[in-house]
Backbone as JSON Lines, residues from 0, in Angstrom:
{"i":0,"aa":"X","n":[0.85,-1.16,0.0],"ca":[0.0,0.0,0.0],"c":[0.9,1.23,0.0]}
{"i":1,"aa":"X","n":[0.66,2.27,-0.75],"ca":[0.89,3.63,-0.96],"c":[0.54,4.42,0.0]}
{"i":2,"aa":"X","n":[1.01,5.63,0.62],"ca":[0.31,6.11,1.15],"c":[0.7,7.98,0.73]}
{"i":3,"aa":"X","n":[-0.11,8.37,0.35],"ca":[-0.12,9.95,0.12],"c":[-0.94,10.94,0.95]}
{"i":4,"aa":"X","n":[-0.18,12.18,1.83],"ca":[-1.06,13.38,1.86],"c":[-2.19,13.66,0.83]}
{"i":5,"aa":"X","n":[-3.03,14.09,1.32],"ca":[-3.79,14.8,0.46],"c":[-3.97,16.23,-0.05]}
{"i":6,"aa":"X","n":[-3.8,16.41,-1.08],"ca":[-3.2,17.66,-1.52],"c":[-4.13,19.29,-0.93]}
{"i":7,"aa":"X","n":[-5.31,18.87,-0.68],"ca":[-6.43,20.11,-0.47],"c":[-6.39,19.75,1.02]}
{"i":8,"aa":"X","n":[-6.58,18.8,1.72],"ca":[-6.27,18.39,3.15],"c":[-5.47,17.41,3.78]}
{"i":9,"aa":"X","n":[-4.31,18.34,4.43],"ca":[-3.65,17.54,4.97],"c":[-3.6,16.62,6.45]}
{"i":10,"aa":"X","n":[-4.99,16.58,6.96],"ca":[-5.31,15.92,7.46],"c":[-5.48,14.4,6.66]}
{"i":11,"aa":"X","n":[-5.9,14.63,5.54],"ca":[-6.35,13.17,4.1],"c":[-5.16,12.27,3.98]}
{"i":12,"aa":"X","n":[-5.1,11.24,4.26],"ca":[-4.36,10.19,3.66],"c":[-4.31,9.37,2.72]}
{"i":13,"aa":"X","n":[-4.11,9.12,1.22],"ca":[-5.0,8.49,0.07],"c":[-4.04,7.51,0.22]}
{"i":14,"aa":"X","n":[-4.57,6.58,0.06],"ca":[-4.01,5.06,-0.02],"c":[-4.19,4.36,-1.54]}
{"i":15,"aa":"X","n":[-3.05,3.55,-1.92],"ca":[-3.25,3.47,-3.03],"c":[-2.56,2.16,-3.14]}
{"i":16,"aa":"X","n":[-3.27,0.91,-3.43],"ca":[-2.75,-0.15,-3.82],"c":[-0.9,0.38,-4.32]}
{"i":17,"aa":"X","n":[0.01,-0.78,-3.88],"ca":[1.36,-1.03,-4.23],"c":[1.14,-1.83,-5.5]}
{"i":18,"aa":"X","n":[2.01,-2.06,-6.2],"ca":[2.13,-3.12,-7.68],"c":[1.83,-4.29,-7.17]}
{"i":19,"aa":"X","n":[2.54,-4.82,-6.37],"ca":[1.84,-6.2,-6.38],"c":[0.75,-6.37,-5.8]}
{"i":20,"aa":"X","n":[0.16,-5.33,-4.65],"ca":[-1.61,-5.09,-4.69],"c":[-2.49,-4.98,-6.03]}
{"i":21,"aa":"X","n":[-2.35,-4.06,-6.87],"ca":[-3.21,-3.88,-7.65],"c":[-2.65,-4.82,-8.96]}
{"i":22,"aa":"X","n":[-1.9,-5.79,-8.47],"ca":[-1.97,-7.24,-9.72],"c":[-3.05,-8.16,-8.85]}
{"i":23,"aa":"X","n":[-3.02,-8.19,-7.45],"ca":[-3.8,-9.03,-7.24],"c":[-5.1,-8.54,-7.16]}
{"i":24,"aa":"X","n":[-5.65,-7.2,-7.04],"ca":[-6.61,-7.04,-7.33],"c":[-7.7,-7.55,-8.88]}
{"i":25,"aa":"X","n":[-6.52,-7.28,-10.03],"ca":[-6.23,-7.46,-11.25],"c":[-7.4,-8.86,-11.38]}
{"i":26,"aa":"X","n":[-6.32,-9.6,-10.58],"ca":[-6.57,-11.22,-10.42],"c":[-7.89,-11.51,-9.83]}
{"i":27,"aa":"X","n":[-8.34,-10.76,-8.89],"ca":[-9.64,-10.79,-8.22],"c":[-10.65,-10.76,-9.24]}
{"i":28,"aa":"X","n":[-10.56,-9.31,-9.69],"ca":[-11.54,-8.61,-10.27],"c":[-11.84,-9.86,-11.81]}
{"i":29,"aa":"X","n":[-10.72,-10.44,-12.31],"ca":[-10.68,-11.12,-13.53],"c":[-11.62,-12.32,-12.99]}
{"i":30,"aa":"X","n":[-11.4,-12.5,-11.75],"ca":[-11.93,-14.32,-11.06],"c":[-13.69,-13.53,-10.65]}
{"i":31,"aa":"X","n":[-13.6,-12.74,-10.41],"ca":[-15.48,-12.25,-10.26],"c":[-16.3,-11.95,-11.32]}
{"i":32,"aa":"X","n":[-15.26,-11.56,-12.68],"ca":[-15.99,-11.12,-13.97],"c":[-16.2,-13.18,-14.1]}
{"i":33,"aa":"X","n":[-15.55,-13.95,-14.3],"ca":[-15.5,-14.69,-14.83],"c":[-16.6,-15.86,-14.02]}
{"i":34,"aa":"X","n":[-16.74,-15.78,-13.06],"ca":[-17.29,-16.52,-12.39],"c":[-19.26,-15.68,-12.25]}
{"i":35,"aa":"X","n":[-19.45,-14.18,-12.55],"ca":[-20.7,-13.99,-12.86],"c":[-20.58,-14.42,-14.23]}
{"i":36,"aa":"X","n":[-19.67,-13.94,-15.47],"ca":[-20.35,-14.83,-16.34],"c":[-20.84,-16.11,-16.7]}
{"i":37,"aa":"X","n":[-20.26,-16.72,-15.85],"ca":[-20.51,-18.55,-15.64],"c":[-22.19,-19.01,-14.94]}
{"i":38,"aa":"X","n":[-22.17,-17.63,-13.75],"ca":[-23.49,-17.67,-13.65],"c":[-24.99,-16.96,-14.51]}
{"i":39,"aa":"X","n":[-24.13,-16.05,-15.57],"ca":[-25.31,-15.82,-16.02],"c":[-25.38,-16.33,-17.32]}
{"i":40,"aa":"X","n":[-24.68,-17.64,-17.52],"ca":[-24.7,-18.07,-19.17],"c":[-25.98,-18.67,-19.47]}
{"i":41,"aa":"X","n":[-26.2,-18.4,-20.56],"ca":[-27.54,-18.61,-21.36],"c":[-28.69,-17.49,-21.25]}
{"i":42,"aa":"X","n":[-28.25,-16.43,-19.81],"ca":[-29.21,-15.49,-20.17],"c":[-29.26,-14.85,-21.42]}
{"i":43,"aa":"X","n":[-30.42,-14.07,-21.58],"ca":[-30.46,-12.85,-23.08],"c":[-29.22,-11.95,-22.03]}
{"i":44,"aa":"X","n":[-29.03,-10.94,-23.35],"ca":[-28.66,-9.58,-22.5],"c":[-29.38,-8.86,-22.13]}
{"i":45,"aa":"X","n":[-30.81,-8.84,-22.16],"ca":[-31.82,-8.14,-21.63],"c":[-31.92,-8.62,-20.07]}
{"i":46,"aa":"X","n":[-31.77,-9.54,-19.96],"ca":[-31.5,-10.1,-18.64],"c":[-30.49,-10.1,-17.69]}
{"i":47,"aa":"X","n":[-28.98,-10.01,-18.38],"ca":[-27.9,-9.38,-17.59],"c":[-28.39,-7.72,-17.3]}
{"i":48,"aa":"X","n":[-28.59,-7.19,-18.33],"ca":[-28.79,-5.75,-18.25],"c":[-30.24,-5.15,-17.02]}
{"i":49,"aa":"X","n":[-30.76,-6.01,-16.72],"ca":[-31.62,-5.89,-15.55],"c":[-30.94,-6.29,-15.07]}
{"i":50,"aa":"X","n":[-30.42,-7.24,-14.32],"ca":[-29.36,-7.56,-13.25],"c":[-28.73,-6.44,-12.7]}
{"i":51,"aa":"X","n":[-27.72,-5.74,-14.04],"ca":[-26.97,-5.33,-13.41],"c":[-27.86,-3.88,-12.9]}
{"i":52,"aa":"X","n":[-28.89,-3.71,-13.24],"ca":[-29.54,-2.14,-13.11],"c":[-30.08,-2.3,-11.69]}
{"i":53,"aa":"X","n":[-30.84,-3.75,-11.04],"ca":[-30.94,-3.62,-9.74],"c":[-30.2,-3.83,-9.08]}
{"i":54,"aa":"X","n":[-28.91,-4.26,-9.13],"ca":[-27.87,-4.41,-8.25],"c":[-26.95,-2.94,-8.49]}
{"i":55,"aa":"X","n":[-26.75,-2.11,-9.3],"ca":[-26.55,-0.92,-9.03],"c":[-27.13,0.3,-7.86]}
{"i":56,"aa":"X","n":[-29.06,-0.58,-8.51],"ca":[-29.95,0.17,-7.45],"c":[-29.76,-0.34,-5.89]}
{"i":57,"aa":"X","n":[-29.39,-1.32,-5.71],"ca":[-29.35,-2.33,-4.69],"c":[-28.26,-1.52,-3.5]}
{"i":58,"aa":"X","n":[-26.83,-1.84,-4.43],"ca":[-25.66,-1.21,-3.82],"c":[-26.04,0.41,-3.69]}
{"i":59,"aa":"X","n":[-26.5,1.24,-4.19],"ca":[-27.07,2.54,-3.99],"c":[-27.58,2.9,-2.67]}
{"i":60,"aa":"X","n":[-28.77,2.16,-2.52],"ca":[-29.28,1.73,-1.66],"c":[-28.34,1.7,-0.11]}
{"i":61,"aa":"X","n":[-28.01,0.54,-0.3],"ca":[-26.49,-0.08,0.9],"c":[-25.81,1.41,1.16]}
{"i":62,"aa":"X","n":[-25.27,1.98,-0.08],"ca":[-24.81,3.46,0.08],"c":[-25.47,4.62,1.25]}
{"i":63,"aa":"X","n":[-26.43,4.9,1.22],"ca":[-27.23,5.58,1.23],"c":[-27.29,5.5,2.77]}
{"i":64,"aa":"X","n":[-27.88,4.08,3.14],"ca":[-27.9,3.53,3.96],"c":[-26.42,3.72,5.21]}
{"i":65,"aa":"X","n":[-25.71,3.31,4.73],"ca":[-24.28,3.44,5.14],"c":[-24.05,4.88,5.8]}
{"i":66,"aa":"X","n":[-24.32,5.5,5.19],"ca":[-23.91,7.65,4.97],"c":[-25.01,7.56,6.15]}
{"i":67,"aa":"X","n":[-26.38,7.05,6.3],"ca":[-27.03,7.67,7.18],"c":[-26.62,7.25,8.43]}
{"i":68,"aa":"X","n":[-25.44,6.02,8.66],"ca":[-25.62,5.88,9.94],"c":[-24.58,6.72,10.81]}
């Protein structure tokens, strides 16, 4: 992990994946694309494309939620 001041507040600390963090993220992110497409094979794309619109709304939601507490 990286770690930087933040340029407008220096109270801010931005953290920033190191190289071999953001390969394994790389690796993550490749193993979650690959494993929803496995679960959504044979849908239409009309059907991924709702998926992904309530789970946008979903995580929004969670957001929202989160901030209020």
């Amino acid at each position: 992990m990286v770690r930087e001041r933040d340029p407008d507040d220096p109270c801010v600390q931005l953290l920033h994946p190191s190289d071999r963090g953001g390969e394994f993220l790389a690796l993550a992110d490749a193993r979650m694309r690959r494993e929803a497409d496995a679960r959504t094979d044979g849908w239409s794309p009309d059907e991924v494309r709702t998926l992904r619109t309530l789970l946008a709304r979903c995580n929004e939601a969670a957001s929202a939620v989160a901030e209020d507490e």
